[in-house]
DOVEXTOR-92978 format. One record per residue (C-alpha): residue in three letters; x, y, z. Coordinates in steps of 0.2 Angstrom, whole numbers. Example, Ala and Ser with C-alpha at 12.3 -4.5 7.8 and 13.67 -1.06 7.14 Angstrom:
<residuo->ALA	u->62	v->-22	w->39>
<residuo->SER	u->68	v->-5	w->36>
END
This chain:
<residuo->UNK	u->-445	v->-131	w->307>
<residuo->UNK	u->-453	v->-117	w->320>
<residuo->UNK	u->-443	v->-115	w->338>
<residuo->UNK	u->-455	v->-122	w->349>
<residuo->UNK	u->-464	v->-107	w->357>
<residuo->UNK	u->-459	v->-116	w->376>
<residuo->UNK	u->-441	v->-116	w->372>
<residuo->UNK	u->-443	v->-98	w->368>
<residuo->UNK	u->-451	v->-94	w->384>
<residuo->UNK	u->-440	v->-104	w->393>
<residuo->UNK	u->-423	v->-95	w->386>
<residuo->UNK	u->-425	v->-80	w->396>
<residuo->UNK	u->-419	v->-94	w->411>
<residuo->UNK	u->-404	v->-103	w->400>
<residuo->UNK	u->-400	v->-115	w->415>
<residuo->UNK	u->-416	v->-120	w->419>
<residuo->UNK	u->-420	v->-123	w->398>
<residuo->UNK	u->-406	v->-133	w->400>
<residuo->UNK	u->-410	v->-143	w->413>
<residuo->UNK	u->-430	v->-144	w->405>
<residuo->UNK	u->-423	v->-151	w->391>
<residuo->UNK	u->-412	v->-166	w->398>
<residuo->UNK	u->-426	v->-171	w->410>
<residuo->UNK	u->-440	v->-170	w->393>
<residuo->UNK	u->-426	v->-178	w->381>
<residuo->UNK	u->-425	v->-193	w->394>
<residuo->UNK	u->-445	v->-195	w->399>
<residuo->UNK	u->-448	v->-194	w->380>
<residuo->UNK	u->-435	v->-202	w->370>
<residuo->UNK	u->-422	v->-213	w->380>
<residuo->UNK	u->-423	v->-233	w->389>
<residuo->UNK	u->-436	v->-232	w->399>
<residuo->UNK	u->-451	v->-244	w->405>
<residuo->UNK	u->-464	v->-239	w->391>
<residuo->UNK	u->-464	v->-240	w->372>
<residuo->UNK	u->-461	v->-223	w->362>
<residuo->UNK	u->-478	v->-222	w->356>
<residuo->UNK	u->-487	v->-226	w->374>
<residuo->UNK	u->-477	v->-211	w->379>
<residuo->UNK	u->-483	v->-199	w->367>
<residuo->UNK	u->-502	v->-206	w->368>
<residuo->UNK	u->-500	v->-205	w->388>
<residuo->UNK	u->-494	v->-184	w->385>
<residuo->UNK	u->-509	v->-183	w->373>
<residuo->UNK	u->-523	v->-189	w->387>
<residuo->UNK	u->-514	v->-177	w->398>
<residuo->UNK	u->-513	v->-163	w->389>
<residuo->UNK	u->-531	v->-166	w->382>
<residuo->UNK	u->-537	v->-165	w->403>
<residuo->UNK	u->-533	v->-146	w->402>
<residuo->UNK	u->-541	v->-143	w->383>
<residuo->UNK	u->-519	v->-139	w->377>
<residuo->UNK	u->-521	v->-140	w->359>
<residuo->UNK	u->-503	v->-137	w->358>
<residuo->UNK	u->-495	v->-150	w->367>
<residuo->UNK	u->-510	v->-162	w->359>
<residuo->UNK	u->-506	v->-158	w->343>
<residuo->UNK	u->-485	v->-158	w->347>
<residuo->UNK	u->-488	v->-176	w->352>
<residuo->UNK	u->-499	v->-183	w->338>
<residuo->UNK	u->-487	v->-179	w->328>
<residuo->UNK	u->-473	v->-188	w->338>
<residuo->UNK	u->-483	v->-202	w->340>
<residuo->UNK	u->-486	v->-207	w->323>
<residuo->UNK	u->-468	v->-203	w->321>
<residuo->UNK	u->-464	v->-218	w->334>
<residuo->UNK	u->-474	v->-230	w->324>
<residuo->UNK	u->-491	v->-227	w->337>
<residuo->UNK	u->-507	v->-234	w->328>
<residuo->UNK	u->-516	v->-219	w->319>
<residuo->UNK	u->-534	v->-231	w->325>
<residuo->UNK	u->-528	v->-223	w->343>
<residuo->UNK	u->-531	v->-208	w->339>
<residuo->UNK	u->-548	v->-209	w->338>
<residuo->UNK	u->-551	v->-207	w->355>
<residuo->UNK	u->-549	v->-217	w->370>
<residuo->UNK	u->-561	v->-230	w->363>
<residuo->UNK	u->-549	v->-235	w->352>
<residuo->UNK	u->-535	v->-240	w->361>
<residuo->UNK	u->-530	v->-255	w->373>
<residuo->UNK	u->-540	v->-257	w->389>
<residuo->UNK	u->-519	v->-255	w->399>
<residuo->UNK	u->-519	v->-239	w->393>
<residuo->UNK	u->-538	v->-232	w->393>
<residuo->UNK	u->-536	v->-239	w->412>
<residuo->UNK	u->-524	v->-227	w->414>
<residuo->UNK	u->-538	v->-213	w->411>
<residuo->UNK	u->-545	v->-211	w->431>
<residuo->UNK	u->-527	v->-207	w->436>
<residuo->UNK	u->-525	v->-196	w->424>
<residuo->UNK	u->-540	v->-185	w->427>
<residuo->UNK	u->-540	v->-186	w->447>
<residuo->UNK	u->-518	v->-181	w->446>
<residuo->UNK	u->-524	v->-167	w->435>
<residuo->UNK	u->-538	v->-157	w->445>
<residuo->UNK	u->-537	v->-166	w->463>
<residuo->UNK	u->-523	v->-175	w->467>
<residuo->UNK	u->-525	v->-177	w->486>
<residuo->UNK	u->-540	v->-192	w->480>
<residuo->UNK	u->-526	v->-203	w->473>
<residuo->UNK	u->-526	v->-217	w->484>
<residuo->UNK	u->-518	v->-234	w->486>
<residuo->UNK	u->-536	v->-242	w->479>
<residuo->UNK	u->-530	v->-232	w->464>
<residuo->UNK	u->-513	v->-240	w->462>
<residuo->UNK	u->-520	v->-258	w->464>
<residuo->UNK	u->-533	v->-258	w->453>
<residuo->UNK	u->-519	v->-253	w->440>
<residuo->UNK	u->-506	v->-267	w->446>
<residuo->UNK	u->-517	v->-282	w->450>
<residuo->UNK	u->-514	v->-298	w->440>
<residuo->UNK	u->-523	v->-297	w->425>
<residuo->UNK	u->-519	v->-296	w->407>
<residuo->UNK	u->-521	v->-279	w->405>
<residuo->UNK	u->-510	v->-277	w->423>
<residuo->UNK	u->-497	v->-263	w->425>
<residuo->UNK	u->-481	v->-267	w->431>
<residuo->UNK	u->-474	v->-252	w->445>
<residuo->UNK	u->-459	v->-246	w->433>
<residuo->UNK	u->-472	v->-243	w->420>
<residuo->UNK	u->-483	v->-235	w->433>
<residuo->UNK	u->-470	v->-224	w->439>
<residuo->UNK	u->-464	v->-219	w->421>
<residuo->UNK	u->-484	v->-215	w->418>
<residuo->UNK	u->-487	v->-205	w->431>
<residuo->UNK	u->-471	v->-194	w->430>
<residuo->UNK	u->-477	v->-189	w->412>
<residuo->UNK	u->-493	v->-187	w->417>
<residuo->UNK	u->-488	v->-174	w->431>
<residuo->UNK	u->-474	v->-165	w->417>
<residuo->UNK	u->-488	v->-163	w->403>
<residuo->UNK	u->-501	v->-155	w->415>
<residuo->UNK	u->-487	v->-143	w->423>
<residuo->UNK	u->-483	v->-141	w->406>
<residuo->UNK	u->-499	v->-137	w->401>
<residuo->UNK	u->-500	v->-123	w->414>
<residuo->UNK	u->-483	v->-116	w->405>
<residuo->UNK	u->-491	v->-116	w->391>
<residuo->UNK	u->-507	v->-107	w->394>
<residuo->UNK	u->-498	v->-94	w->408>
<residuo->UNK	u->-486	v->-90	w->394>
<residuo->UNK	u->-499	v->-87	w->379>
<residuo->UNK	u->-492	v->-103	w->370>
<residuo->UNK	u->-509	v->-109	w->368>
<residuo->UNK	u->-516	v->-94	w->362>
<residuo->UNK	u->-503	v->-92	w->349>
<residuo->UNK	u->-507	v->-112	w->343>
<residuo->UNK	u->-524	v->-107	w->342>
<residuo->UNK	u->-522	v->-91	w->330>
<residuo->UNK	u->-507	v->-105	w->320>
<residuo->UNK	u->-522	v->-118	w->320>
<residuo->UNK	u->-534	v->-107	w->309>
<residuo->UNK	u->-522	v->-106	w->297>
<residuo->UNK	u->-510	v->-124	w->292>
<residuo->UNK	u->-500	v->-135	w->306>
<residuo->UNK	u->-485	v->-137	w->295>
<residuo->UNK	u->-476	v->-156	w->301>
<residuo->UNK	u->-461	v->-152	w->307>
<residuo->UNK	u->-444	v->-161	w->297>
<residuo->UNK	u->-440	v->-175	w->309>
<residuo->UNK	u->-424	v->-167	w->315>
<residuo->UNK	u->-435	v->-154	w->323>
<residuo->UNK	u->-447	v->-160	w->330>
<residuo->UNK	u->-440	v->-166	w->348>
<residuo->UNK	u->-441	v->-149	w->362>
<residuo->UNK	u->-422	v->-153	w->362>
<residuo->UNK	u->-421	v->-152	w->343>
<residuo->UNK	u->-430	v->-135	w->343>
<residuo->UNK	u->-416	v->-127	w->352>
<residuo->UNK	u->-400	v->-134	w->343>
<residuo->UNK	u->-386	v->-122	w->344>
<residuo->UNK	u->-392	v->-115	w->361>
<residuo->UNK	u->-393	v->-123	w->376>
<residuo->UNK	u->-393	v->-140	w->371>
<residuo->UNK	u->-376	v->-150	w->371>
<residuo->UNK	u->-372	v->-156	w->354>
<residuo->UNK	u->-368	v->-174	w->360>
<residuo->UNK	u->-385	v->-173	w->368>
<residuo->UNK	u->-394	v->-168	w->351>
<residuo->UNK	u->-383	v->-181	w->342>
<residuo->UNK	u->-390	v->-195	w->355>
<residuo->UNK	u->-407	v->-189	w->350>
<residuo->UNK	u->-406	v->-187	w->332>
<residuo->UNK	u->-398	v->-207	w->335>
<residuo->UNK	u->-408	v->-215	w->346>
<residuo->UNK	u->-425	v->-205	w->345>
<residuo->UNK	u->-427	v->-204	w->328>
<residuo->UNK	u->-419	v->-218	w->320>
<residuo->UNK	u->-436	v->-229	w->322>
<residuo->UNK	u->-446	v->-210	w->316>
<residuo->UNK	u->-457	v->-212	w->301>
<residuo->UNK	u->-451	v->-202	w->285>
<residuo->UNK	u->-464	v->-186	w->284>
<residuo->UNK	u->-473	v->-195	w->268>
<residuo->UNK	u->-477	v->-210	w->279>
<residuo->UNK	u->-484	v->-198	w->293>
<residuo->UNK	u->-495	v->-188	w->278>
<residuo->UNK	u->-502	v->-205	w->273>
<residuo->UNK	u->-507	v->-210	w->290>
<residuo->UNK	u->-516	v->-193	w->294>
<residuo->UNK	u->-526	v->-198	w->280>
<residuo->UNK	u->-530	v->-214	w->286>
<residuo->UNK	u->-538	v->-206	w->300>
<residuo->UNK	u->-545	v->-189	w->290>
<residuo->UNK	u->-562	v->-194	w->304>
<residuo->UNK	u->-582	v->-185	w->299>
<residuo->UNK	u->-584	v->-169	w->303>
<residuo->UNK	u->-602	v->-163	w->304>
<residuo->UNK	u->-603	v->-164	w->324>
<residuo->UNK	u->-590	v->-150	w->326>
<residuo->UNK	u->-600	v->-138	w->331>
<residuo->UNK	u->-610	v->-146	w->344>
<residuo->UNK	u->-596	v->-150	w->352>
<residuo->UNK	u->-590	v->-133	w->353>
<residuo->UNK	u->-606	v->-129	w->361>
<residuo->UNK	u->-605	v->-143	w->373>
<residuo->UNK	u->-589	v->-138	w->379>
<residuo->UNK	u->-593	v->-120	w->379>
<residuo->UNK	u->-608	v->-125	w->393>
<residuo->UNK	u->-595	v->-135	w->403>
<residuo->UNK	u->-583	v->-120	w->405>
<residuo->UNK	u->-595	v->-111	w->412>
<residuo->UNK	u->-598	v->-120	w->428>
<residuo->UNK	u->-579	v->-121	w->429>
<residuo->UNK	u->-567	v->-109	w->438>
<residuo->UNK	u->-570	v->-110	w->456>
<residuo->UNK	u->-561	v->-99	w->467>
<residuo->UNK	u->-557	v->-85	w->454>
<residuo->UNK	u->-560	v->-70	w->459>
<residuo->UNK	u->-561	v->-55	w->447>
<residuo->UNK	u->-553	v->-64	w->433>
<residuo->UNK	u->-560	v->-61	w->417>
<residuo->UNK	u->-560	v->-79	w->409>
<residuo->UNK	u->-563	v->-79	w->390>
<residuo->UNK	u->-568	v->-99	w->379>
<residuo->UNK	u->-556	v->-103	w->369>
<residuo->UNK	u->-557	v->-114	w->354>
<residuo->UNK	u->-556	v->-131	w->359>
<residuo->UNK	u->-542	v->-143	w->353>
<residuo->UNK	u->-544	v->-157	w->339>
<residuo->UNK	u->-553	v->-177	w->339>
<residuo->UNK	u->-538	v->-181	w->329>
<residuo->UNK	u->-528	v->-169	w->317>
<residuo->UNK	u->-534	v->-169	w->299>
<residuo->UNK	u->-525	v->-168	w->280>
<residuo->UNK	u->-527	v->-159	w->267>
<residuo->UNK	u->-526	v->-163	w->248>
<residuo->UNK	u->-507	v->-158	w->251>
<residuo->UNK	u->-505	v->-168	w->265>
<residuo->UNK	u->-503	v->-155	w->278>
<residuo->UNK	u->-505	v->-158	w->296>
<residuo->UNK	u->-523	v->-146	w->299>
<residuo->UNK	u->-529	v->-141	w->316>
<residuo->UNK	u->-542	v->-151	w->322>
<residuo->UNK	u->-559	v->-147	w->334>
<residuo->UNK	u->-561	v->-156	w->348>
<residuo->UNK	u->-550	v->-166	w->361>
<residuo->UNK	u->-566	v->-174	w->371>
<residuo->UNK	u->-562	v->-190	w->365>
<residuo->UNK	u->-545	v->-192	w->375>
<residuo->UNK	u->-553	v->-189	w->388>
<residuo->UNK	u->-570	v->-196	w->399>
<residuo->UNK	u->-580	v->-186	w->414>
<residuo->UNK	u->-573	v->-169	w->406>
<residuo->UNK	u->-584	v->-162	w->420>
<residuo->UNK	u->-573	v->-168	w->435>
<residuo->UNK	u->-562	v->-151	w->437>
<residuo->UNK	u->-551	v->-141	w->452>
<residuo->UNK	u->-563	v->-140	w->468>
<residuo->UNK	u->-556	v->-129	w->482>
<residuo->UNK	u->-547	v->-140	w->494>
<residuo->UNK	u->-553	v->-130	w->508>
<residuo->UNK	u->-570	v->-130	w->503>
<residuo->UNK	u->-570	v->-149	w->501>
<residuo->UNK	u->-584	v->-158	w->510>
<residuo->UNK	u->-575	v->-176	w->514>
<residuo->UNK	u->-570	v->-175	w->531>
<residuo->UNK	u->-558	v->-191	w->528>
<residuo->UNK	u->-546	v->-181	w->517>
<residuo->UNK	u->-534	v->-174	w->524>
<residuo->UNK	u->-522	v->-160	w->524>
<residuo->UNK	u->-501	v->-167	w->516>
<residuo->UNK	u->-491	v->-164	w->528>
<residuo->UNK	u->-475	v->-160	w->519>
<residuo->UNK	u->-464	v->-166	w->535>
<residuo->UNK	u->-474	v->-183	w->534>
<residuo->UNK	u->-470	v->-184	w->514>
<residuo->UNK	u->-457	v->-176	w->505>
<residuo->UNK	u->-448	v->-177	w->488>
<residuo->UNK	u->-430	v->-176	w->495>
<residuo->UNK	u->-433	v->-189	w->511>
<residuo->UNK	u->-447	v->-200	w->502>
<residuo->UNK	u->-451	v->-195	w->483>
<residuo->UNK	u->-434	v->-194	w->475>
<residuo->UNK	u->-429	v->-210	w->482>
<residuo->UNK	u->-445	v->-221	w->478>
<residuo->UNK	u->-445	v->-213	w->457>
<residuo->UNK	u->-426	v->-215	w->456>
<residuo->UNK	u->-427	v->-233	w->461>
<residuo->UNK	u->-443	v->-239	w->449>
<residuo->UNK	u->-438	v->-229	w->434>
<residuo->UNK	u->-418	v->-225	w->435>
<residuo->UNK	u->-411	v->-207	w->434>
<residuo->UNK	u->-426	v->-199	w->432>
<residuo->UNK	u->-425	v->-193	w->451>
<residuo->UNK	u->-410	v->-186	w->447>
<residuo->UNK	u->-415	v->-175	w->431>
<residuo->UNK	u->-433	v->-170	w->441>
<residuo->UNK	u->-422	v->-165	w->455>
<residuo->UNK	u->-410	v->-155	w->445>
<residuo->UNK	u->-424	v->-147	w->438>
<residuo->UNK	u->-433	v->-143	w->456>
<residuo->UNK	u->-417	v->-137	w->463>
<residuo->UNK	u->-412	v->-127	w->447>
<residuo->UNK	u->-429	v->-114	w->448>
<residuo->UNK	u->-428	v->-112	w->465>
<residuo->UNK	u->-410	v->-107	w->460>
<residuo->UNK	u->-416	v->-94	w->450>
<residuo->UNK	u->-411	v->-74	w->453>
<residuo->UNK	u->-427	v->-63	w->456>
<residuo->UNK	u->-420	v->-51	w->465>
<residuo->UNK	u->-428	v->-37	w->456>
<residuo->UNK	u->-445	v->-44	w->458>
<residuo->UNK	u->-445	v->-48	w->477>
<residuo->UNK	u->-436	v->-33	w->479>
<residuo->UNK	u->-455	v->-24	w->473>
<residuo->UNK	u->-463	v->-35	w->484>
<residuo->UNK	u->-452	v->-29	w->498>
<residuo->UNK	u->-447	v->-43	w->502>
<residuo->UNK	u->-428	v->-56	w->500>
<residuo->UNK	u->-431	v->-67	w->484>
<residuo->UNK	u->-431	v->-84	w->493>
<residuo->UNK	u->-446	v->-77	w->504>
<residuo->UNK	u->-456	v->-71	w->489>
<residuo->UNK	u->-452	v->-87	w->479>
<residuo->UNK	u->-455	v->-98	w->494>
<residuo->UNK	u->-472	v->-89	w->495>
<residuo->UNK	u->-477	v->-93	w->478>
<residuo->UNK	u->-472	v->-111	w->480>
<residuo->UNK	u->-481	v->-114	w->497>
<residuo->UNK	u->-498	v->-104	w->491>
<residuo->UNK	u->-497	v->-117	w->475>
<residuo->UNK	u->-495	v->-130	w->486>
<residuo->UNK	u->-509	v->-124	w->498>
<residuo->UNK	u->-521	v->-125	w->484>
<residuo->UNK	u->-517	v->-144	w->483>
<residuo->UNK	u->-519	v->-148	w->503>
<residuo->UNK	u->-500	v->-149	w->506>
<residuo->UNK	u->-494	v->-140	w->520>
<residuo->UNK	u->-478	v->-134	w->529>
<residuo->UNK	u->-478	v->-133	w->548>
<residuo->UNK	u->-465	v->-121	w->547>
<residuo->UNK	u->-473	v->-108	w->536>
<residuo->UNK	u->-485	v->-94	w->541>
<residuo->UNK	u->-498	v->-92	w->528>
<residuo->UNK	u->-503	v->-74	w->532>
<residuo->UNK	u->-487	v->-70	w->524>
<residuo->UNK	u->-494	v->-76	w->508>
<residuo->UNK	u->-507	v->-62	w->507>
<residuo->UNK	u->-494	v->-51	w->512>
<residuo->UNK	u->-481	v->-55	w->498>
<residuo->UNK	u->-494	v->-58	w->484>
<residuo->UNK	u->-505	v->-43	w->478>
<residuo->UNK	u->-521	v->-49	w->474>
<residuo->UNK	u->-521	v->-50	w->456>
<residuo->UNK	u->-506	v->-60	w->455>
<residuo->UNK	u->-514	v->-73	w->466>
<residuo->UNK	u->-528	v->-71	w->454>
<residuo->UNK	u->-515	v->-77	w->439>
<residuo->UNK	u->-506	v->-88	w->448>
<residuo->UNK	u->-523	v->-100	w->455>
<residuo->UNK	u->-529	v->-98	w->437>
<residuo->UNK	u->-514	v->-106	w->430>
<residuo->UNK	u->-510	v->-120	w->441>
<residuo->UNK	u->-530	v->-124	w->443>
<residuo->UNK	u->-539	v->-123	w->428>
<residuo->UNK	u->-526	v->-116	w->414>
<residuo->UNK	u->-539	v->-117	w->400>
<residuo->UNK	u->-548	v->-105	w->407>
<residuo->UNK	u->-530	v->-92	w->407>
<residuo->UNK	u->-538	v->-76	w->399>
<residuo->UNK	u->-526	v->-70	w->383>
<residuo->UNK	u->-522	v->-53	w->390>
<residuo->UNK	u->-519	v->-60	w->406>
<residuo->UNK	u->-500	v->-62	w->404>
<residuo->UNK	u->-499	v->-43	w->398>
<residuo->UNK	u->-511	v->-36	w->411>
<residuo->UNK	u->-510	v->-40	w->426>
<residuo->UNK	u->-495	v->-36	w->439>
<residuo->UNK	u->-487	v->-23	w->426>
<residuo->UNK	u->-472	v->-21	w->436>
<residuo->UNK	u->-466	v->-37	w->430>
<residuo->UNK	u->-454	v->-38	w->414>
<residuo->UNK	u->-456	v->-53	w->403>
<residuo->UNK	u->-441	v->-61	w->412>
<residuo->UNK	u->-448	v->-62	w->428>
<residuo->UNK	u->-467	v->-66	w->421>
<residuo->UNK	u->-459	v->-81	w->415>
<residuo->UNK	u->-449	v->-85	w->431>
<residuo->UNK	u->-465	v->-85	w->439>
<residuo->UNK	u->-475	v->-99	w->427>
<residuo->UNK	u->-459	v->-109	w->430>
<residuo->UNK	u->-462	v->-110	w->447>
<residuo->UNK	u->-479	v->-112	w->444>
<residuo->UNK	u->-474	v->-127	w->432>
<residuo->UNK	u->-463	v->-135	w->445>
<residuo->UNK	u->-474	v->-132	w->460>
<residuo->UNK	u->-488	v->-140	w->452>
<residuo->UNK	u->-479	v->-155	w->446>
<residuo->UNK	u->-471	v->-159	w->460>
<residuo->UNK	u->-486	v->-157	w->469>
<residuo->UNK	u->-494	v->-172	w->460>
<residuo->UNK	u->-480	v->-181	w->460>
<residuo->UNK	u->-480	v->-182	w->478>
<residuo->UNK	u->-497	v->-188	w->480>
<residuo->UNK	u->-495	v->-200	w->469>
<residuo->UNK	u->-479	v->-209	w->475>
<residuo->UNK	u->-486	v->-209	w->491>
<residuo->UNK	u->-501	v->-218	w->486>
<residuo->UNK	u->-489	v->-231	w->475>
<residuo->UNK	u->-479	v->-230	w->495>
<residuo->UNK	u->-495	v->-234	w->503>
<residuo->UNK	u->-498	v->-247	w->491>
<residuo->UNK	u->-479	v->-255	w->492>
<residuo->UNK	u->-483	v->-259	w->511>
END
């Protein structure tokens, strides 16, 4: 099996991989509220809200490997109305989290037959939030555009005792009793790789529509990008329907991921520019993950506070010495500058922070990268990463997505626990 391209990325920061990879094993593979296969298919809507062929196609793969029905991936259509109901969350977390409101919440938990229950809720929304953070990862370090030059050629299935992110990195920075959990308890239930080739037959779907598609979604990217200035955005293929098999029996990329998702219009507005008077600006004082958030996620889905804030506290632990020292400035201003700007973009605010410094510690280009990334990834031009802000090394490009990564899903996650708050009393 290939080391996941994420992992790679993330190894020029050990600790933090580390830390990734505990918080990913647990979400993904240990007791929790949701079944295995909800899991994946919930990482697959996410991941299809930003056009991530990689982390669509890394998770149809885990889901048939969990025993999920190959009918679900169809398309949203096809699966139960619980988890299609899931779907308005999932678009407003990813593009504008500040419309999340308690209505929101209720409307999933009411009593119903199809009713969620606020453990699974909590679990669901936490993935959601890591798989489009992760998506922004994936795009800000050209992991995508690496899939998509893999995808015109075979996606070969990984061996089962390789297809976990944890499992990708045996021998590095995972704990061997931690991989020796995962082969146990996440893989035990796994489908041998036969029964997965026979299933992606099952769902081998027609074809002819493809390029219409392509066209569609070429139309949509163009009214999309708001708030980019100077950035050169190029279309790149879109994702799969549902991945396809050969005569061999190998996994193929597929062409289009619209039906994961509905209203693929609804994308990033400016919150500054927005026109509704009644929202209004997160004020982080009111609302925080260590006072408000950490509690609330720990209580309803156990230890997953912990490992999220491990993972919070470990990239803003992070050395950048080298790079603030460019920016002439100490590291915990320029990183704190980049977390606040992120943040800004989403309506959440400091009090005690002067925004003028952000202009001041971020050249314009970079600022460029970094909205394009956490906003509207798919739209992360190829040359992007090797371009702009030269003075970077690889190292310290990467540091900068992980903040990017963490801002960004702690941003959502915030919104959201304060709506499920809200909605609690």
């Amino acid at each position: 099996g290939r080391l996941e391209a994420v992992t790679q990325q993330m190894g020029y920061h050990p600790q933090y991989l580390d830390s990734f990879l505990k918080m990913q094993h647990y979400l993904m593979h240990m007791d929790g509220p949701l079944p295995f296969d909800c899991r994946h298919y919930i990482a697959i809507m996410a991941a299809a809200r930003h056009q991530c062929r990689y982390l669509v196609n890394l998770h149809v793969l885990q889901f048939l490997r969990a025993g999920g029905d190959p009918q679900w991936l169809r398309g949203l259509d096809f699966i139960p109305p619980k988890l299609r109901n899931l779907n308005e969350i999932n678009k407003i977390l990813a593009h504008r989290p500040w419309l999340i409101t308690k209505e929101h919440i209720e409307k999933l938990l009411k009593i119903s037959e199809w009713s969620w229950s606020l453990a699974e809720l909590v679990h669901a929304v936490v993935l959601l939030a890591h798989c489009h953070a992760l998506a922004s990862f994936v795009f800000g370090c050209g992991c995508e555009q690496d899939e998509g030059m893999r995808a015109r050629g075979l996606l070969k299935p990984l061996s089962p005792g390789n297809q976990c992110f944890c499992e990708a990195t045996a021998g590095t920075c995972c704990s061997q009793e931690l991989l020796r959990i995962n082969r146990k308890r996440s893989l035990d239930s796994c489908m041998e790789l036969d029964s997965v080739r026979e299933h992606m037959q099952q769902i081998h779907v027609e074809t002819e529509g493809r390029e219409e598609m392509r066209l569609l979604q070429q139309d949509r990217e163009e009214g999309e990008g708001q708030g980019v200035e100077a950035a050169e955005h190029c279309s790149h293929p879109p994702g799969g329907l549902s991945p396809l098999a050969d005569t061999n029996g190998e996994v193929t990329g597929a062409t289009n991921l619209a039906c994961y998702m509905q209203d693929p219009d609804f994308g990033y507005q400016d919150f500054a520019r927005r026109d509704e008077d009644q929202t209004q600006v997160f004020r982080a004082q009111d609302y925080s993950w260590e006072d408000h958030g950490f509690s609330l996620v720990n209580r309803l889905y156990s230890d997953i506070g912990h490992l999220l804030d491990e993972k919070f506290r470990m990239v803003d632990g992070l050395q950048s010495s080298a790079m603030a020292k460019r920016q002439g400035c100490e590291p915990s201003v320029f990183k704190r500058g980049i977390w606040n700007y992120i943040h800004c973009m989403f309506g959440i605010r400091y009090d005690d922070y002067n925004y003028a410094e952000v202009n001041h510690l971020l050249e314009r280009m970079l600022k460029v990268y970094i909205k394009t990334v956490t906003c509207y990834p798919e739209k992360t031009n190829p040359e992007m990463f090797d371009r702009f802000w030269k003075q970077f090394k690889h190292s310290e490009k990467v540091h900068v997505n992980l903040l990017i990564l963490e801002a960004r899903m702690q941003a959502e996650l915030l919104y959201a626990l304060q709506a499920i708050t809200q909605y609690m009393i």
